[in-house]
C-alpha positions in Angstrom: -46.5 19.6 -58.8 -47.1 19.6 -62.6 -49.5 18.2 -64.5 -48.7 17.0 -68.2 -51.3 17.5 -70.8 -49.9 14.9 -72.8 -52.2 11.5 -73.0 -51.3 8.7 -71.3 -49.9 6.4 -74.0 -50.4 2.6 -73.8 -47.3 0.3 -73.1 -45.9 -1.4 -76.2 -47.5 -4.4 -76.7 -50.7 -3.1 -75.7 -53.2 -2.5 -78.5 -57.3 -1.4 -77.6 -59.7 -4.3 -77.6 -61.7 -4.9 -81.2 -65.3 -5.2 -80.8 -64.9 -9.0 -81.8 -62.4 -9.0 -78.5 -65.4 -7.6 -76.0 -66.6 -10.0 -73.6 -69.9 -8.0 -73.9 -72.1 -6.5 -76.2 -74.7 -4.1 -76.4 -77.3 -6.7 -76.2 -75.6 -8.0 -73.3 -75.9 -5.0 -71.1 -79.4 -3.6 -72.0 -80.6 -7.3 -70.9 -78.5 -6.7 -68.2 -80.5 -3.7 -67.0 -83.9 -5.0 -68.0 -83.4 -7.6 -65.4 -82.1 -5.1 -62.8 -85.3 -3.3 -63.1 -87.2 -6.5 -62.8 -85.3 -7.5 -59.5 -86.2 -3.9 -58.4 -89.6 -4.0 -59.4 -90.7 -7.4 -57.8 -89.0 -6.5 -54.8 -91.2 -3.0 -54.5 -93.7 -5.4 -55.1 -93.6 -7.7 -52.1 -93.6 -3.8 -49.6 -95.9 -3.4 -47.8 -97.1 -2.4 -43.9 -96.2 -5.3 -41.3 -98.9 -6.7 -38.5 -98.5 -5.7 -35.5 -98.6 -7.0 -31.7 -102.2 -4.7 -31.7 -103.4 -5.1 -34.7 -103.6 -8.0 -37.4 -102.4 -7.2 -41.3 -104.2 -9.9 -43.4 -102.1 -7.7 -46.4 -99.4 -9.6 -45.7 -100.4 -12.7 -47.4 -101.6 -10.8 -50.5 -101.0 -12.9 -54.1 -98.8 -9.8 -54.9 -97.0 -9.6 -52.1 -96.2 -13.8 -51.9 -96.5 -15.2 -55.2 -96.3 -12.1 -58.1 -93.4 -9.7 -56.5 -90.6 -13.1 -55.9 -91.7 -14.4 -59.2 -90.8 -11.4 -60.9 -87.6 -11.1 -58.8 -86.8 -14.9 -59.3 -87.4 -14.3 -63.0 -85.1 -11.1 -63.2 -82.0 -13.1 -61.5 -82.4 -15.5 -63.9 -82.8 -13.0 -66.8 -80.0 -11.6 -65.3 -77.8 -14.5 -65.3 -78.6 -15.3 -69.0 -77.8 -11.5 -70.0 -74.0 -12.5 -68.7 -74.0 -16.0 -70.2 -75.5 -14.6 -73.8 -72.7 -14.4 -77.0 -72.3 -11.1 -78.5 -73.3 -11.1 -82.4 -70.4 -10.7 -84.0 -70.3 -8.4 -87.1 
């Protein structure tokens, strides 16, 4: 087999997407992975060591581990879901 070193040309008809054409913009994804680290984060958040049949945990209903590590999560789904839904500026 041969490879050709010639680019692959688009069919006729096909012309590359303008930057008013994008369904997203910049803005768009760097929301997009400020909420990913928020989902991350709030779910690192709520870790932590189980009780067991031996020996009682009372860490596992900490205020970070029940209240602050799903609201963050909650709040990054939602950021997340917005980042999608936003219009790009157009220039």
């Amino acid at each position: 087999m041969s490879q050709s070193t010639e680019p692959i040309k688009p069919a006729k008809g096909i012309e590359p997407e303008t930057f008013d054409q994008k369904a997203l913009g910049r803005n768009n994804f760097i929301c997009m992975i400020i909420a990913g680290v928020m989902i991350v984060a709030g779910f690192l958040l709520m870790l932590g060591g189980a009780s067991t049949e031996t020996e009682f945990n009372p860490d596992i209903f900490s205020t970070r581990r029940i209240v602050i590590g799903p609201a963050i999560a909650f709040l990054g789904f939602v950021m997340m879901a917005v980042a999608v839904c936003l219009m790009p500026k157009k220039k």
